[in-house]
C-alpha positions in Angstrom: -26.4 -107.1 -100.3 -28.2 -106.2 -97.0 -26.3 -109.2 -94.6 -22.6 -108.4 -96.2 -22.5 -104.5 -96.6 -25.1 -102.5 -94.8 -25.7 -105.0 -91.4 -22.6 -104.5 -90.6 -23.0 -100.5 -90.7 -26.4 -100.6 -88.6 -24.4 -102.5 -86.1 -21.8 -99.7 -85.9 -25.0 -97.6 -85.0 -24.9 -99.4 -82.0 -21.5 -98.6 -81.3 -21.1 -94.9 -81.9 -20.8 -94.7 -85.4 -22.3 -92.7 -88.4 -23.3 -94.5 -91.1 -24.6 -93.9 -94.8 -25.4 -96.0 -97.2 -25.8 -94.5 -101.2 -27.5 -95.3 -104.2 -26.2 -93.6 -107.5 -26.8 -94.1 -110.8 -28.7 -93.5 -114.2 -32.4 -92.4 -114.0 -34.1 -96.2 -114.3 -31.5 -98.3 -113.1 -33.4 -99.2 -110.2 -31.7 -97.3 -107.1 -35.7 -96.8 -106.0 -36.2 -100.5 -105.9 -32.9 -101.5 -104.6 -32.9 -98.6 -101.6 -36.6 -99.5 -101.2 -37.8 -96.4 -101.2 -41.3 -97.2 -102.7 -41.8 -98.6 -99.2 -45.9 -99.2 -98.3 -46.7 -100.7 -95.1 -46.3 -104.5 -95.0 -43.9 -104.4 -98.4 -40.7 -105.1 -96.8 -38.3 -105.2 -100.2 -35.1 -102.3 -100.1 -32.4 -101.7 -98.2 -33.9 -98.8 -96.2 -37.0 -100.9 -95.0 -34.8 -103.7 -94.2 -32.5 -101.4 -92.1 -35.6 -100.0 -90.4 -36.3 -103.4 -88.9 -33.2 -104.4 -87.6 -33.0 -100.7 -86.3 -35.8 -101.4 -84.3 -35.4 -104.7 -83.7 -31.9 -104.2 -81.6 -34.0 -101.0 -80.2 -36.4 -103.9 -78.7 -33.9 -105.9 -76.8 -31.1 -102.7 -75.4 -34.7 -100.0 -74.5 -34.4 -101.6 -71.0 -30.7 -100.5 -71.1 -29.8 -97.7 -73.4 -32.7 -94.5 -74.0 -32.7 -94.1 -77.5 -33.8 -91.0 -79.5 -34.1 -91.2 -83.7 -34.6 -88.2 -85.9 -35.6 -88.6 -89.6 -34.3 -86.7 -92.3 -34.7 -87.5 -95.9 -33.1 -85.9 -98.7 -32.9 -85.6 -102.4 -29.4 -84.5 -104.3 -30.2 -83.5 -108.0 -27.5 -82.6 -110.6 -28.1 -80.1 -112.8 -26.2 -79.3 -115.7 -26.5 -75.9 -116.9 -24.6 -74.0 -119.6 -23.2 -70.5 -119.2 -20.7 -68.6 -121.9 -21.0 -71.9 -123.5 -19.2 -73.8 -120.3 -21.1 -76.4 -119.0 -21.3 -76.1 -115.4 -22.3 -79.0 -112.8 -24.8 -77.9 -110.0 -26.6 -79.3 -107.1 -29.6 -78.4 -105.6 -30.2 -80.7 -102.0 -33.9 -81.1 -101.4 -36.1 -81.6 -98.1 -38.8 -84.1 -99.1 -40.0 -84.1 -95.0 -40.7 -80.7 -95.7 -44.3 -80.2 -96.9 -44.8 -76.5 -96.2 -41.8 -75.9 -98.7 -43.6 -78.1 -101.5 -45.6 -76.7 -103.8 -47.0 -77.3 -107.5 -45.6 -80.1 -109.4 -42.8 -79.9 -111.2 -42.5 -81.5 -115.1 -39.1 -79.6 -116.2 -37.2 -82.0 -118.0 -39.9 -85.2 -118.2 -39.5 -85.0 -114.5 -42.7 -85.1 -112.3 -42.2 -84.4 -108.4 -42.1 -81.4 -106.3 -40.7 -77.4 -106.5 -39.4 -76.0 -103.3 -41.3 -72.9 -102.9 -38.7 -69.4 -103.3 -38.9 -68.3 -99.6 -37.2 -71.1 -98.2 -33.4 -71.2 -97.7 -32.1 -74.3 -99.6 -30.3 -77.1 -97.3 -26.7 -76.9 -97.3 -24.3 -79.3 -96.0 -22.1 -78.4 -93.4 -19.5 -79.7 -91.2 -19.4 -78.5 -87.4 -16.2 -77.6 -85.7 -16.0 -80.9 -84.3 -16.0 -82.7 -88.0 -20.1 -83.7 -87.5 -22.0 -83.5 -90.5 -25.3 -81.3 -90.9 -28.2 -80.9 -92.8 -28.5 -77.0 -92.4 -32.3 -76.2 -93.2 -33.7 -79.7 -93.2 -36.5 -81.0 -91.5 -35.5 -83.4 -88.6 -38.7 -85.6 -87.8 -38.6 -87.5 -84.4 -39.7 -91.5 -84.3 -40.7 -93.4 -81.5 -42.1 -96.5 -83.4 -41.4 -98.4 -87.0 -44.7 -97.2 -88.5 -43.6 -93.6 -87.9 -40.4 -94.2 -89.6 -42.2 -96.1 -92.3 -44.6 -93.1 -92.7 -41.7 -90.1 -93.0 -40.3 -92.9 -95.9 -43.6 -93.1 -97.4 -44.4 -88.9 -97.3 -40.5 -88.2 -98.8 -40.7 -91.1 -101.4 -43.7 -89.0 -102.6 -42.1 -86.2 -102.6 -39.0 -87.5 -104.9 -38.5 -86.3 -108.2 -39.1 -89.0 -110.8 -39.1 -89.4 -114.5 -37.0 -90.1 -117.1 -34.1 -89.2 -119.5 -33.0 -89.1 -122.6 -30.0 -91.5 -121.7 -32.6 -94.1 -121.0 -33.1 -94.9 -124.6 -29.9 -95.6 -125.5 -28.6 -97.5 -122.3 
């Protein structure tokens, strides 16, 4: 899955173009695993710790060449379905998991364990400029210099994620 659909796209970073790569899906059917976001130092398995070595990799060979600067963001889109007047209405709630001041006490709503932004912090909203660029308003943007400073914003957002498990579950 890496070589044929996301090489290609850390390539075109190279080139001047944006790339994402997403991972949707039922609570347990491994998007963590897959995406690699259970990353630990020296467990290279997941898309995102795969794309984290080539990034540096091609980093190596063009630094005589090209300055480079990387900025880290790491999110967390939740649906939430909520019912009002007996609608059921679709929301959802965009998380920073770089941001540590904003995390509080645990959170077990729903059989999910993870972390509660705290209520003075604006939630993230995602914006486009007036020259069609994407933003993150009100996330955390962490600069990298090195693979083990990448590997250790993956590592502080993957335990910020919110985890657990569904009802669907049993009867998928």
């Amino acid at each position: 899955m890496f070589e044929e659909c996301v090489a290609p796209l850390v390539d075109g970073l190279f080139q001047g173009y944006n790339a994402t790569v997403l991972a949707y899906g039922q609570t347990g059917s491994g998007k963590t695993y897959t995406m690699g976001t259970g990353f630990k130092e020296g467990f290279q398995a997941g898309i995102i710790p795969q794309v984290m070595n080539v990034l540096f990799s091609k980093i190596g060979t063009l630094k005589d060449q090209i300055e480079f600067q990387l900025h880290v963001s790491f999110i967390e889109i939740k649906y939430l379905t909520t019912t009002f007047n007996c609608e059921k209405i679709l929301k959802e709630e965009v998380r920073d998991l770089l941001d540590s001041s904003s995390m509080s006490k645990p959170e077990t709503a729903n059989g999910h364990a993870g972390k509660m932004a705290s209520p003075g912090k604006p939630p993230i909203q995602i914006r486009e400029t007036s020259n069609g660029v994407i933003t993150l308003a009100g996330s955390t943007e962490v600069g990298v210099t090195t693979l083990k400073e990448m590997a250790a914003c993956l590592e502080q957002g993957s335990l910020s994620r919110a985890t657990g498990s569904t009802n669907m579950n049993n009867q998928s």
